[in-house]
Backbone as ProteinMPNN parsed JSONL, in Angstrom:
{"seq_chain_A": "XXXXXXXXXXXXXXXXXXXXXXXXXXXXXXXXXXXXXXXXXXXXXXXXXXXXXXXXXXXXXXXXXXXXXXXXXXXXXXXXXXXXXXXXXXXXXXXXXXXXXXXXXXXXXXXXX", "coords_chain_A": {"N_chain_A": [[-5.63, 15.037, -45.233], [-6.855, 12.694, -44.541], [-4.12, 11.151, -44.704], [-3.23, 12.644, -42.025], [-4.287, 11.759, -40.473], [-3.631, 8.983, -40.165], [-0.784, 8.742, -40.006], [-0.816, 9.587, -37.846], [-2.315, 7.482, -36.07], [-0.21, 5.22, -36.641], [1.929, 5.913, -35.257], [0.815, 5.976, -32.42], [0.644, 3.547, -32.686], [2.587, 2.391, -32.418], [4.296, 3.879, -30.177], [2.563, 2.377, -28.096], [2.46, -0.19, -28.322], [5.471, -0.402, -28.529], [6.504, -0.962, -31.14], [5.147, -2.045, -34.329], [3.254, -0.505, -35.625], [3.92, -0.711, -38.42], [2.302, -2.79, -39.634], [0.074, -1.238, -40.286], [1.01, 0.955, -41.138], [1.906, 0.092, -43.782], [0.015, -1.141, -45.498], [-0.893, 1.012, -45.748], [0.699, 2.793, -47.001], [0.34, 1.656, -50.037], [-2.089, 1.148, -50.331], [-3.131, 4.375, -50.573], [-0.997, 5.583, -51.162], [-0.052, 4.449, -53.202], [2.138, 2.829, -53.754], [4.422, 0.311, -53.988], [5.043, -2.918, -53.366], [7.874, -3.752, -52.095], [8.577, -0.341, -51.741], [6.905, 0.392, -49.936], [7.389, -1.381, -47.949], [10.097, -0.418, -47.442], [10.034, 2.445, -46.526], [7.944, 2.141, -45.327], [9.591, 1.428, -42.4], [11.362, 3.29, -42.546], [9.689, 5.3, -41.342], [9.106, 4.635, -39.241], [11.484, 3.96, -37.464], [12.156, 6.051, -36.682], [10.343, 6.993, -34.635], [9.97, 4.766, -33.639], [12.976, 4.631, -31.944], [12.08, 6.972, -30.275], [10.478, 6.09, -28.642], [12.016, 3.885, -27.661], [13.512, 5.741, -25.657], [11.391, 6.827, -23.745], [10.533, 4.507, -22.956], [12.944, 3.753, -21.927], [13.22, 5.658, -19.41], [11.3, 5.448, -17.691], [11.999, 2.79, -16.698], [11.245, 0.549, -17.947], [12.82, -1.256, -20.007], [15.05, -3.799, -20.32], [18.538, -4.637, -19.426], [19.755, -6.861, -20.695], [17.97, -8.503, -21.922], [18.087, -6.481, -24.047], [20.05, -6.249, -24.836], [20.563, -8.478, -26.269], [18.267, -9.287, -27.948], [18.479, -6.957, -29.321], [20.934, -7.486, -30.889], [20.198, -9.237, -32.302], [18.045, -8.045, -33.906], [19.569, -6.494, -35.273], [20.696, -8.016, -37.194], [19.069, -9.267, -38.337], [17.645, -7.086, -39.748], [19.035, -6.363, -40.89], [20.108, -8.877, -43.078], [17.325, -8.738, -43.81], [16.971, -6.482, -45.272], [18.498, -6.675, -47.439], [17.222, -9.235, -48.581], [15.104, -7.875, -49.438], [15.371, -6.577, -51.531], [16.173, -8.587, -53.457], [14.016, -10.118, -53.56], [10.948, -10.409, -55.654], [7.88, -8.076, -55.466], [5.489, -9.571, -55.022], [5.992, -11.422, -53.728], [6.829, -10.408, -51.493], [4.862, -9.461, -50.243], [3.36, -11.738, -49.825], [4.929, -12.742, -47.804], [4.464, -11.0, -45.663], [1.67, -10.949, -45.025], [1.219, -14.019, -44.071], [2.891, -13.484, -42.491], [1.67, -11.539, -41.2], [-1.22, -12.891, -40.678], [-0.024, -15.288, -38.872], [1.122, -13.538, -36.568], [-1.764, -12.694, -35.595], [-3.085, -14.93, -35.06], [-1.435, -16.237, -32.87], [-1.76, -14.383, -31.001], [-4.268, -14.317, -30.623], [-4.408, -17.319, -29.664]], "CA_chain_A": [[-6.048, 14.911, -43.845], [-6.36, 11.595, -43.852], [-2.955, 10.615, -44.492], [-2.449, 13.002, -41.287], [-5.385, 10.72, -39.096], [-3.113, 7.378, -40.879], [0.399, 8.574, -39.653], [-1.137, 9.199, -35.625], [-2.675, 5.908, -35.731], [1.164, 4.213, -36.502], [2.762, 6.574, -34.18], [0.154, 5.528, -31.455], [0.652, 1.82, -31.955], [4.044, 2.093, -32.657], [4.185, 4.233, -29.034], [1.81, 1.637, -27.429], [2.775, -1.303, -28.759], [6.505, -0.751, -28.547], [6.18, -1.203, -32.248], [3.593, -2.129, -34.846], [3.315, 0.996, -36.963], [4.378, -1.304, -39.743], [0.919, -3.185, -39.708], [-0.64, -0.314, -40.463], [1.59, 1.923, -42.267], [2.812, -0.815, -45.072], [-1.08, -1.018, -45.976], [-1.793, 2.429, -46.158], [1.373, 3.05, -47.832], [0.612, 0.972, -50.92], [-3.187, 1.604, -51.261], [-3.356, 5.396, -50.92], [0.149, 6.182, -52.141], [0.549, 3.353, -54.615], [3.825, 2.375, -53.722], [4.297, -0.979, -54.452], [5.142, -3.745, -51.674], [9.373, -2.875, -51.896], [8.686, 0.885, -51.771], [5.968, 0.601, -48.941], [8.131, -1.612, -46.851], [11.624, 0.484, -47.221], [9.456, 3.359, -46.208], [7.571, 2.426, -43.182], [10.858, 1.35, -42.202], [12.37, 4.798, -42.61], [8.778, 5.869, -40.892], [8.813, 3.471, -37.432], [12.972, 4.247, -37.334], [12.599, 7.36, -35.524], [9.336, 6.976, -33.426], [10.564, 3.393, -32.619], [13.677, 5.969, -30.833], [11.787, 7.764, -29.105], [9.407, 5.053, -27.739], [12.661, 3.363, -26.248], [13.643, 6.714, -25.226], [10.265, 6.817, -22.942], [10.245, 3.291, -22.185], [13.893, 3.547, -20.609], [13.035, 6.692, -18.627], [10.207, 5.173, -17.212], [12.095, 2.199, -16.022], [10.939, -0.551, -18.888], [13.509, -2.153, -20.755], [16.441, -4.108, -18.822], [20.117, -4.615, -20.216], [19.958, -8.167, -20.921], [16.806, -8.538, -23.121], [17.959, -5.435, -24.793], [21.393, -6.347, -26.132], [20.651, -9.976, -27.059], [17.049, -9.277, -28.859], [19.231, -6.486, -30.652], [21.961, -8.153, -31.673], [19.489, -10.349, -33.4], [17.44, -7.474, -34.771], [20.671, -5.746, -36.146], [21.255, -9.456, -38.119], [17.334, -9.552, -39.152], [17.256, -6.077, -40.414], [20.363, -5.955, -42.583], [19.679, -9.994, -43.643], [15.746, -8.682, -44.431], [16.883, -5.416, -46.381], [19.319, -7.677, -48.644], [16.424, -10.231, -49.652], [14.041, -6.966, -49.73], [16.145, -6.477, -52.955], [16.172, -9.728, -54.547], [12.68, -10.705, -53.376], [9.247, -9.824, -56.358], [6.96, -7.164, -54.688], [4.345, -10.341, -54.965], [6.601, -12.647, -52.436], [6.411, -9.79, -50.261], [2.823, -9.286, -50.143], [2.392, -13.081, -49.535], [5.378, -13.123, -46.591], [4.008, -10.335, -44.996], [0.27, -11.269, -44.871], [1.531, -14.699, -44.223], [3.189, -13.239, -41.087], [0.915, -11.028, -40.124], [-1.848, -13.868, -40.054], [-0.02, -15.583, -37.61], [0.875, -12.698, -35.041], [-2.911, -12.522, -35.286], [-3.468, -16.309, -34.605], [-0.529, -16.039, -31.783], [-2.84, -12.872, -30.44], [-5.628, -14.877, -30.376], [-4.353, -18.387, -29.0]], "C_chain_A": [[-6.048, 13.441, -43.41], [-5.585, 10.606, -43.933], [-2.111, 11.12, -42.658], [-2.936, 11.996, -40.297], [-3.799, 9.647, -39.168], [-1.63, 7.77, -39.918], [-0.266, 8.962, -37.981], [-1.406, 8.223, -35.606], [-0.981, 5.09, -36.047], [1.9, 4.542, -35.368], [1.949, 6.297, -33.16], [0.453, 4.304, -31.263], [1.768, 1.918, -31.937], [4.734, 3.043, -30.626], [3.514, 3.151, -27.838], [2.0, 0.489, -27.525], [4.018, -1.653, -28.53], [7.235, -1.014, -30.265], [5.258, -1.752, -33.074], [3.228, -1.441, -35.947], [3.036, 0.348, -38.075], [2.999, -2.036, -40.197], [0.062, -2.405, -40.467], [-0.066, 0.895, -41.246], [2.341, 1.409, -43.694], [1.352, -0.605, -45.908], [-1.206, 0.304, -46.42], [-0.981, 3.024, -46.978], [0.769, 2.951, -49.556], [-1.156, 1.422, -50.815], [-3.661, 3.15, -50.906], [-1.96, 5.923, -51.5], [0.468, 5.692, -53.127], [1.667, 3.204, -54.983], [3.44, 0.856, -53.684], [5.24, -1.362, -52.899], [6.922, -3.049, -51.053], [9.221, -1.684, -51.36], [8.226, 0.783, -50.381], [6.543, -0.074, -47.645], [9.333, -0.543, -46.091], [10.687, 2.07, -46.501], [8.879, 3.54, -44.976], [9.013, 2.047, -42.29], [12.349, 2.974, -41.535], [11.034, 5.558, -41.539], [8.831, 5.85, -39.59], [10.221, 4.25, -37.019], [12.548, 5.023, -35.703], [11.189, 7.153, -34.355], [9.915, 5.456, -32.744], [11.991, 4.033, -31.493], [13.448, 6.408, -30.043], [10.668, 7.199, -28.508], [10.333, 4.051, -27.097], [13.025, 4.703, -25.374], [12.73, 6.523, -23.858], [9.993, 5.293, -22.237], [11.631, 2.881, -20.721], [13.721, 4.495, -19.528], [12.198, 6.44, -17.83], [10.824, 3.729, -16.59], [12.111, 0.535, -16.956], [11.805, -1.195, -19.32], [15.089, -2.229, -19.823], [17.83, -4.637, -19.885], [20.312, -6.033, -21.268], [19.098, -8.51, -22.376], [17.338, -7.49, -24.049], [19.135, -6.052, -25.948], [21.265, -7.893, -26.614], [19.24, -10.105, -28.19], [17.996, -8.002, -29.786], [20.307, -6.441, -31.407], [21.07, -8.768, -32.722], [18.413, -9.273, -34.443], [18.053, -6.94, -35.577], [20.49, -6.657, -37.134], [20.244, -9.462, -39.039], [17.362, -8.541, -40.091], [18.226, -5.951, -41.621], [20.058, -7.473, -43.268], [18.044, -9.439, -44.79], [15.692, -7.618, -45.745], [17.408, -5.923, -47.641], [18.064, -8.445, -49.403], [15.286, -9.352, -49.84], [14.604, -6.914, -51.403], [16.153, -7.437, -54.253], [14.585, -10.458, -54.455], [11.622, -9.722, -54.392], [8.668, -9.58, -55.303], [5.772, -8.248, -54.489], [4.616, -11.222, -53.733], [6.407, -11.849, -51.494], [5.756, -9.693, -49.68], [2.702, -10.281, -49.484], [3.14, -13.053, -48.041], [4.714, -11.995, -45.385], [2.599, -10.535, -44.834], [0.399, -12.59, -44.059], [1.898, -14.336, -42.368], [2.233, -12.266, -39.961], [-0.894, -11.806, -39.935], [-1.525, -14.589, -38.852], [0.431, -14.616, -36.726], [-0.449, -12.802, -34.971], [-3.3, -13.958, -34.558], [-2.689, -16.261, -32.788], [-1.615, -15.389, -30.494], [-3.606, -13.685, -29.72], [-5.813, -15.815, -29.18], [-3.623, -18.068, -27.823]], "O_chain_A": [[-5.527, 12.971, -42.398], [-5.838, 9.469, -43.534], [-1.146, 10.588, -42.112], [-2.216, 11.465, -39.451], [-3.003, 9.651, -38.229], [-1.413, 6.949, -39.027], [0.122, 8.268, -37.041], [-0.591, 7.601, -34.925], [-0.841, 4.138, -35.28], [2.427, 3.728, -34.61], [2.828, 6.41, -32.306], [0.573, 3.793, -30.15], [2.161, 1.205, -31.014], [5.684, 2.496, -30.067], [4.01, 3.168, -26.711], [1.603, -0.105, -26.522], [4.235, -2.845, -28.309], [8.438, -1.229, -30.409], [4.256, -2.045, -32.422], [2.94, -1.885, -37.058], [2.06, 0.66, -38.759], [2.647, -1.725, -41.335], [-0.677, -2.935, -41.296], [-0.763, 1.672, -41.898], [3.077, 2.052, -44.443], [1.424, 0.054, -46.945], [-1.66, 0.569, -47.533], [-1.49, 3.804, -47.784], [0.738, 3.961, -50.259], [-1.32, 2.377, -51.574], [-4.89, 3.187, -50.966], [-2.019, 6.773, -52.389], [1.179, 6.236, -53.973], [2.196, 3.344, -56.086], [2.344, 0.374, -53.396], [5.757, -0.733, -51.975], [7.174, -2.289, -50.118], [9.748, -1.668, -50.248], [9.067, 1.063, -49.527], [6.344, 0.383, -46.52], [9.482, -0.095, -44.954], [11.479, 2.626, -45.74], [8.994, 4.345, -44.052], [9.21, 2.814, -41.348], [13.297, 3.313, -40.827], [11.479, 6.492, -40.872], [8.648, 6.819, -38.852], [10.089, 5.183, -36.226], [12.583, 4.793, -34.494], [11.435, 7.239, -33.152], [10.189, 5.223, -31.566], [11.896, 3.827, -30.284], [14.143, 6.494, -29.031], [9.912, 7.912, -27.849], [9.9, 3.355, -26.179], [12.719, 4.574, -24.188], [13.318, 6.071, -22.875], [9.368, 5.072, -21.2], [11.627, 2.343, -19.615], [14.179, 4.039, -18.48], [12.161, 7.29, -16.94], [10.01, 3.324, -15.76], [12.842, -0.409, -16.654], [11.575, -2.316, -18.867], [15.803, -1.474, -19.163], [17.726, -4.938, -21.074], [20.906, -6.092, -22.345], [19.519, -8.7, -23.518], [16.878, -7.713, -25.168], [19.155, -6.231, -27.166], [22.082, -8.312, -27.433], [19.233, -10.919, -29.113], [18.152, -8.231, -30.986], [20.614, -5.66, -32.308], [21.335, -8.725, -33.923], [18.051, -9.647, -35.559], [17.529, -6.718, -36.669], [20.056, -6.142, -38.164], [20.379, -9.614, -40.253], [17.145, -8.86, -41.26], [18.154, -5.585, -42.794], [19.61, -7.227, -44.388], [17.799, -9.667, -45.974], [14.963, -7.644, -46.737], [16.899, -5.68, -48.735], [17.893, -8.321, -50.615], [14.336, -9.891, -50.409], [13.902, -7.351, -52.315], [16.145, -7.22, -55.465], [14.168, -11.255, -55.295], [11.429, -8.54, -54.108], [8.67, -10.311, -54.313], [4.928, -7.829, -53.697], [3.779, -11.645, -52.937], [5.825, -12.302, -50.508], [5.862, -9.807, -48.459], [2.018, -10.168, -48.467], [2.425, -13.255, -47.059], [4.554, -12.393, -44.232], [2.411, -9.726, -43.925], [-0.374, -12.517, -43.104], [1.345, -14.788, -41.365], [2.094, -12.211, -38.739], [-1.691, -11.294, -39.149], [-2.31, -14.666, -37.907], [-0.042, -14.953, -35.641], [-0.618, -13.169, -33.808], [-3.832, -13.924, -33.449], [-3.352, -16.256, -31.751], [-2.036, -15.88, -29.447], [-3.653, -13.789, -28.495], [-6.572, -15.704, -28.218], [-3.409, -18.934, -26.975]]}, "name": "protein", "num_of_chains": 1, "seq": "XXXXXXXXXXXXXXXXXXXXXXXXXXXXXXXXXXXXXXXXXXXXXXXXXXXXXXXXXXXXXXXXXXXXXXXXXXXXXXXXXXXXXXXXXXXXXXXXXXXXXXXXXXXXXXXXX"}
């Protein structure tokens, strides 16, 4: 049950946020499933995919996202994501841990300031 609470709360931020999920579904991955940092990334990954879909889906229908921003932020996310899955591979589950905490300290600082 409350893996079912854990996956609405990603699919909410990840709906509300535009994305996010990953915040919250990399953690919960790795300390109730005990997937290790690799596993727990490649996974929310495969998790966000499809709700991240259908939250542009709803965002273009509604008017939100404009041509310009779209194809030049995803050109660069195409580059990020296949660049990030490559050094997911060669990167220790410990470097992960640290870049991802690491990053998600500062979105929080960002947030803040």
């Amino acid at each position: 049950m409350w893996l079912v609470f854990a996956g609405s709360l990603m699919g909410f931020l990840n709906g509300f946020f535009g994305g996010g999920g990953g915040m919250v579904c990399v953690p919960i991955l790795q300390k109730f499933l005990s997937l290790d940092a690799k596993h727990s990334h490649a996974t929310a990954i495969m998790v966000i995919f499809p709700l991240s879909v259908i939250s542009a889906i709803i965002y273009v229908i509604n008017g939100y996202i404009t041509t310009e921003p779209l194809i030049s932020v995803g050109i660069g996310v195409v580059i990020g994501g296949i660049l990030g899955s490559f050094a997911l591979k060669f990167l220790p589950p410990k470097a992960v841990r640290i870049i991802f905490a690491v990053i998600m300290f500062a979105g929080g600082i960002k947030l803040i300031i």
